[in-house]
N, C-alpha and C positions, 0 to 999 in steps of 0.2 A: 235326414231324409233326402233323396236321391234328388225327387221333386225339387224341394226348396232350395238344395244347391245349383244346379240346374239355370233356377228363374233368378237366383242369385249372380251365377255367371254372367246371364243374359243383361242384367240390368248395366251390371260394372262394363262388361263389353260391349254390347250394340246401344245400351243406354245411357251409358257414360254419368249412370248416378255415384255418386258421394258415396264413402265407405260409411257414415254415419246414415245415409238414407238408405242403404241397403241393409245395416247392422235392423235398422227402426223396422223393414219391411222382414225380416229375416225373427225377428222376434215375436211381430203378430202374426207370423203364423206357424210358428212352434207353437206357441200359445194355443192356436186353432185347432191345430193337429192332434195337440194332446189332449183338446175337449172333446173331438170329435171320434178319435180313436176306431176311424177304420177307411179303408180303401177310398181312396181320392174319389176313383170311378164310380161312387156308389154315393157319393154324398147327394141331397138331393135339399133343396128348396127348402124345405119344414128341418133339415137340419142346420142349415144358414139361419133360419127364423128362432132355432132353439139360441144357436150359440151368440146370435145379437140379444134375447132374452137374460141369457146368463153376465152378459157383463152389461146391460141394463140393472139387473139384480146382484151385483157386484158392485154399483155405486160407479160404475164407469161414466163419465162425464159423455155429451155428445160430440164434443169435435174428437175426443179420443177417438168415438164408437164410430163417427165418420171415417177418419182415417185406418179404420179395422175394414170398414165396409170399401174402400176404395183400393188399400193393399188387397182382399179378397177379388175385388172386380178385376185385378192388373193381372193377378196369379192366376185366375179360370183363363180368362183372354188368352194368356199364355201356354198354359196346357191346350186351351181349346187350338192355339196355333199350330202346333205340336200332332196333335191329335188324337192326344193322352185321353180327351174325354170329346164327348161327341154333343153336349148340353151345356150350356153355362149354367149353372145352379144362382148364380149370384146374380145375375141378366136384368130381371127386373127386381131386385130390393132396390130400396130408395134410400136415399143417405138421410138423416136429421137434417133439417133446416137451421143454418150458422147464420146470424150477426156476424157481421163482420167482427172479428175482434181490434180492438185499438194497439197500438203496438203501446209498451211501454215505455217512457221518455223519461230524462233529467231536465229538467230547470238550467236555463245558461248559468246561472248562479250557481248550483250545483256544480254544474260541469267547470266553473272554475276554480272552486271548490278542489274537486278533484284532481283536476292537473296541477295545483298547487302545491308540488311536492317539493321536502327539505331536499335538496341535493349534494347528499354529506359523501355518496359512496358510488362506487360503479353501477353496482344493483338501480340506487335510485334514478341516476343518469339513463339508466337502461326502463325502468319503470317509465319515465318521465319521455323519455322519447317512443315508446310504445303507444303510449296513452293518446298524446298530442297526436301520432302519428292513424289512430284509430279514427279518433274524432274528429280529425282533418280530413278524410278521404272518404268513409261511412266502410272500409274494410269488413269484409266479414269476420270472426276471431280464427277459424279457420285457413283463412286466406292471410291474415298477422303473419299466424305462426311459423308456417310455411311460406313464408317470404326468404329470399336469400339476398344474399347483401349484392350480387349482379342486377335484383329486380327494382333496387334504387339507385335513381340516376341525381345526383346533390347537385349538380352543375346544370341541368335542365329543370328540375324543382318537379318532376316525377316519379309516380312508381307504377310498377307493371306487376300485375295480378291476374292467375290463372281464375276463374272462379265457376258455378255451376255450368257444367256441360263445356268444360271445356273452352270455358268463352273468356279469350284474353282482352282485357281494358285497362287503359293507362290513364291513370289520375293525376292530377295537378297537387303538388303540395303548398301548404300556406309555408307564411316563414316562419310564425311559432314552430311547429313541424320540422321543418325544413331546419330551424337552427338549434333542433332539438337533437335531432338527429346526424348534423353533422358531430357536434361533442361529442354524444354518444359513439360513434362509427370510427373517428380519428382518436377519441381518447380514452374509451377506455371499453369497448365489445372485447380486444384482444388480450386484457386481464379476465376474462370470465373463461378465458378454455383453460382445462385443466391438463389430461393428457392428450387429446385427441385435438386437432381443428376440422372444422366445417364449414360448408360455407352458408349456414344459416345466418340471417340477421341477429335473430333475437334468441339470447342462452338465457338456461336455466340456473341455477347455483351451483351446476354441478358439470359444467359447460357442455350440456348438450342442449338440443332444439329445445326452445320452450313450446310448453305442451297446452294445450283450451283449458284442462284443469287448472295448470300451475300462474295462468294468464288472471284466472276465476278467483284465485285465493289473492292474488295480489291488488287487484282492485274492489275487493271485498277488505280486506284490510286499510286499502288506505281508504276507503270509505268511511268506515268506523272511524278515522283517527280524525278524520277530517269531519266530523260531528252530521256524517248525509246518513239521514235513518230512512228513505224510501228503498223499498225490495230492487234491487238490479241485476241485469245479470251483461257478460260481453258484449250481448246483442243490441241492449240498450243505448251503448252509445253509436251504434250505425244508428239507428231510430231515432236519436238526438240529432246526430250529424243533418240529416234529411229534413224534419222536421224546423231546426232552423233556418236552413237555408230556405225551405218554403215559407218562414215567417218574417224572413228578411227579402223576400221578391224574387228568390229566383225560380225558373220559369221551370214546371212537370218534367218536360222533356229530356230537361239538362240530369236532372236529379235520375233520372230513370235510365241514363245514361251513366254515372257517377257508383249509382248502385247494383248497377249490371240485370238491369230488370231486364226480360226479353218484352213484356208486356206493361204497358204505360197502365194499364186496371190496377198492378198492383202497387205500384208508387201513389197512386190516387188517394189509400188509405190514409197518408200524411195529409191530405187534404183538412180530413177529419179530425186528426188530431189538431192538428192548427185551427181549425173552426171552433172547437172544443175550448182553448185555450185561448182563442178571443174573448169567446165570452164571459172566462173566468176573470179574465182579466178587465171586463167591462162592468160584473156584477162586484168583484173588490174594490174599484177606484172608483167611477162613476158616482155622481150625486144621490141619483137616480136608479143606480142599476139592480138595486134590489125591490 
């Protein structure tokens, strides 16, 4: 639809979102379009009110149905910028009221757990410096992937990452990390390209760029082998990354800096998770605590 390519251009060029946030904003409302099935200009208020009903009566969750209802809000704006329509239809709906949700974490136990890999082969060298390198910086898996070996500096003990909006920040590496990644870099990146080289950091088996799926499956495997049965996913270990540094003292600021936050509210949420995780840890050991 004309429309949705359009607000799709706009987003990637004047809004400089993620092809994964435009992919997300580009499918709710295909989705919309095809429930709604007529003229943009003609949509009206009790039709917004129908199509929130239908994925209410869908089982659709509410931060989902939030994020339908704020793609929808972004989309009218735009047309109404445009001129395409002369009413916002979507103007005053009101989004569900969200809890914050908690991010999900690993255990530092766990997470040693994890980095704890046999390093029999290149792959694993290449595993092993990935992982370290994750959980050392709070990277997004995104931002991993798309690293290239100019965007690590092993002599200054940083790295340089493009990340939401365009916004470049240069991290500090630890030395696990750091001399994870020199092995990795000097001995054996350049046995994983087959015909082609690149100047990607991190190859897949097949020596091209490793991809967020192929990232998902391998720390999904060495999780299993490493006996960690809690659900995770890439994200997790930024989540971890933040959260311990905020349980070992280091200070909002720094961390909301580290994670590229533009806004210090949402680094906050580790707050939470770390208060949470005091207390679990006061109601297990404590005399008292139950």
């Amino acid at each position: 639809m004309v429309e949705i390519d359009e607000f799709c251009n706009y987003l990637l060029i004047d809004k400089h979102y993620s092809n994964n946030t435009i992919e997300s904003y580009k499918r709710d409302l295909t989705k919309f379009y095809v429930y709604i099935d007529k003229d943009l200009k003609k949509v009206s208020k009790d039709d917004i009110k129908d199509y929130l009903k239908h994925l209410y009566d869908d089982n659709m969750n509410e931060r989902s149905i939030a994020r339908n209802i704020s793609t929808l809000k972004t989309f009218y704006k735009f047309l109404n910028i445009l001129k395409i329509i002369n009413n916002n239809p979507v103007d005053s709906i009101s989004s569900p009221k969200l809890g914050k949700k908690l991010p999900n974490t690993l255990s530092e136990e766990d997470i040693n757990k994890l980095l704890n890999i046999k390093l029999i082969d290149n792959y694993s060298y290449r595993n092993k410096a990935m992982l370290e390198l994750m959980y050392a910086t709070g990277l997004r898996v995104s931002e991993l992937v798309n690293l290239k070996v100019y965007d690590v500096n092993l002599e200054e003990a940083i790295v340089k990452t493009m990340g939401k909006g365009s916004k470049e920040r240069i991290i500090p590496i630890g030395d696990y990390a750091l001399n994870a990644l020199k092995i990795y870099i000097n001995e054996y990146r350049s046995s994983l390209f087959k015909r082609e080289v690149n100047d990607y950091l991190f190859l897949n088996n097949h020596g091209k760029p490793m991809t967020r799926q192929g990232f998902f499956k391998i720390i999904k495997k060495l999780a299993s082998e490493q006996g960690i049965t809690k659900e995770f996913s890439p994200h997790t270990l930024r989540h971890s990354f933040a959260t311990h540094l905020l349980s070992h003292g280091a200070d909002l600021r720094i961390i909301q800096e580290l994670l590229g936050h533009s806004d210090v509210s949402t680094t906050q949420i580790y707050t939470h998770v770390s208060n949470e995780e005091l207390e679990d840890t006061f109601k297990k050991y404590h005399p008292h605590g139950n």
